[in-house]
NUNUKE-553868 format. One record per residue: residue number from 0; x, y, z of N, C-alpha, C, O in turn; residue in one letter. Coordinates in steps of 0.05 Angstrom, whole numbers, plus 5000, padded with zeros to 4 digits. Atoms other than C-alpha are relative to their C-alpha. Example, Ala and Ser with C-alpha at 12.3 -4.5 7.8 and 13.67 -1.06 7.14 Angstrom:
BEGIN
R,pos,nX,nY,nZ,caX,caY,caZ,cX,cY,cZ,oX,oY,oZ,code
R,0,5018,4976,5000,5246,4910,5156,5018,5024,5000,5039,5024,5013,a
R,1,4984,4976,4999,5273,4979,5143,4985,5022,5014,4995,5044,5018,s
END
This chain:
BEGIN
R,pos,nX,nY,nZ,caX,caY,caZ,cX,cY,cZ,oX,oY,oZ,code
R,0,5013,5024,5006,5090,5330,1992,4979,4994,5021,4982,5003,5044,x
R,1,5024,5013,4988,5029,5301,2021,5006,4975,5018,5026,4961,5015,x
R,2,4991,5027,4985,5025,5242,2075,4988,4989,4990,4970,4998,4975,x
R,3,5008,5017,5017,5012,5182,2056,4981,4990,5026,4988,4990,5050,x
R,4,5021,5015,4976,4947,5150,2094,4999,4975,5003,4976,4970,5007,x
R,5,5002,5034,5001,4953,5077,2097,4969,4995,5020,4962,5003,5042,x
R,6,5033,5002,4984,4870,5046,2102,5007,4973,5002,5020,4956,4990,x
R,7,5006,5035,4993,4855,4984,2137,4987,4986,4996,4965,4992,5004,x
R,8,5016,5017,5013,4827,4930,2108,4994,4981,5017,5010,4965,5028,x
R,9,5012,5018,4978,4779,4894,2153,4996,4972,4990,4990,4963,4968,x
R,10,5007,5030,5007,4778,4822,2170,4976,4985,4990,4954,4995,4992,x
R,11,5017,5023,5010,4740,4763,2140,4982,5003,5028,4958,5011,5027,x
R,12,5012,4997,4971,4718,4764,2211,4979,5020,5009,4956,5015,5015,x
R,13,5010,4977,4984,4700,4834,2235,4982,4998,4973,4959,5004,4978,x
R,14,5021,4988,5030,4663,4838,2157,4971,4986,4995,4951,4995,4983,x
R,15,5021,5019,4999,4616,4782,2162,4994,4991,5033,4987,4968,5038,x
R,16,5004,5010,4978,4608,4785,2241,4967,5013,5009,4957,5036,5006,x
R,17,5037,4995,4998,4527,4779,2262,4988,4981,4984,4969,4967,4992,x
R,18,5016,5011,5024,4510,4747,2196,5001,4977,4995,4983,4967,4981,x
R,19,4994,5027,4998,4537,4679,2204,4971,4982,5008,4964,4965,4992,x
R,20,5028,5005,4981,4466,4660,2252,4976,5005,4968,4962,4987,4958,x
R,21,5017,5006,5018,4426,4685,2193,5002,4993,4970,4982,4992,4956,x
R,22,5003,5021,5021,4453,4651,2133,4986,4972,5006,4975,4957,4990,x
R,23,5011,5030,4991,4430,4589,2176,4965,5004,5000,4954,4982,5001,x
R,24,5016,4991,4993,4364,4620,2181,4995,4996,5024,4978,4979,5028,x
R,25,5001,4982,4970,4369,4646,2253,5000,5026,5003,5016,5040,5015,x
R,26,4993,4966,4995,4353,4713,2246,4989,4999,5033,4981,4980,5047,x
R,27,5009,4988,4978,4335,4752,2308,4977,5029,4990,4984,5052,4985,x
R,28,5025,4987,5011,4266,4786,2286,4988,5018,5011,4978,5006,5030,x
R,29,5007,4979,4990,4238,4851,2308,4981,5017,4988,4983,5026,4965,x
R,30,5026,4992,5007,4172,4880,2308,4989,5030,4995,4982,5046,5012,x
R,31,5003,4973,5008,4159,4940,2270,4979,5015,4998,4964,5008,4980,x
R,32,5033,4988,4997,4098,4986,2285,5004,5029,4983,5002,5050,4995,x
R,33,4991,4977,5010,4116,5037,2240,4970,5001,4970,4955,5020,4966,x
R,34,5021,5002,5015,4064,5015,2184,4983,4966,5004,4988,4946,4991,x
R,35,5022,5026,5000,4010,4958,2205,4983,4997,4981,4978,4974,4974,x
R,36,5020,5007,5032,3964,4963,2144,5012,5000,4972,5026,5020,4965,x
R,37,4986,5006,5020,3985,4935,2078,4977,5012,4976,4954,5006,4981,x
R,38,5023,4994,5009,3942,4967,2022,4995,4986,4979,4975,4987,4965,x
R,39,5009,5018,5028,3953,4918,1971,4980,4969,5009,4962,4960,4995,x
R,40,5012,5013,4991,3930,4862,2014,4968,5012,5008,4949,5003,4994,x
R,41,5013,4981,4999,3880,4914,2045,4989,4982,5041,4970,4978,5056,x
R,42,5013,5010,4965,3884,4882,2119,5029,4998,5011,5049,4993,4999,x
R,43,4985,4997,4983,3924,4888,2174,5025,4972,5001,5022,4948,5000,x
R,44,4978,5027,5000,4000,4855,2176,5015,5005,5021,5014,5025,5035,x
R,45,4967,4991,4974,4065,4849,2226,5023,4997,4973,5028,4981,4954,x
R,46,4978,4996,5014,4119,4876,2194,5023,4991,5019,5023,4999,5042,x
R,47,4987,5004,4981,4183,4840,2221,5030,5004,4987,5038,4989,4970,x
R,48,4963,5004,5014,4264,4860,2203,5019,4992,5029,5020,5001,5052,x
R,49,4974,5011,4992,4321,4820,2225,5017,5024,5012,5024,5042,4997,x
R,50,4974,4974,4994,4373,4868,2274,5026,4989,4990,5043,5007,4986,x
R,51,4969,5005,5011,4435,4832,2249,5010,5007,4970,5031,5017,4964,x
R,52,5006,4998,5035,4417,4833,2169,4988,5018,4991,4998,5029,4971,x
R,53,5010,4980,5009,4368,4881,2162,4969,4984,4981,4949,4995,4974,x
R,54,5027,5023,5016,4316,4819,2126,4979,5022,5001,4985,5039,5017,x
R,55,5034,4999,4993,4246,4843,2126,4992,4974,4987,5003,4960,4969,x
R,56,5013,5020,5005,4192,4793,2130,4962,5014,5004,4959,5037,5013,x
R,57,5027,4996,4996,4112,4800,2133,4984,4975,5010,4985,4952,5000,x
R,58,5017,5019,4988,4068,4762,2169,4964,5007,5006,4958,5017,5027,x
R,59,5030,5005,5006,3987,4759,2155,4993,5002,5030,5005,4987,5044,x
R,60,5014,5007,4979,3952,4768,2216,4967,4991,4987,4949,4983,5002,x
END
């Protein structure tokens, strides 16, 4: 016979920990230089994603 694996089922806690700050909108925002030109706009933007959530946002320069 086979063993049996017993999986752990993570807390309410550990599962939603980080994300609490940006349901409130508090992200923590981080500046992405990976693509600065938008081509639909056709002018230069700041690309910004959230490290806790993962959000993106855009911002017009």
């Amino acid at each position: 016979m086979g063993d049996v694996v017993r999986f752990k089922r993570p807390k309410p806690s550990e599962k939603h920990r980080g994300k609490t700050l940006c349901r409130s909108n508090f992200h923590k925002w981080e500046v992405i230089k990976d693509n600065q030109f938008d081509v639909k706009q056709g002018r230069l933007v700041t690309v910004l994603r959230c490290t806790r959530c993962g959000e993106m946002r855009i911002r017009g320069n």
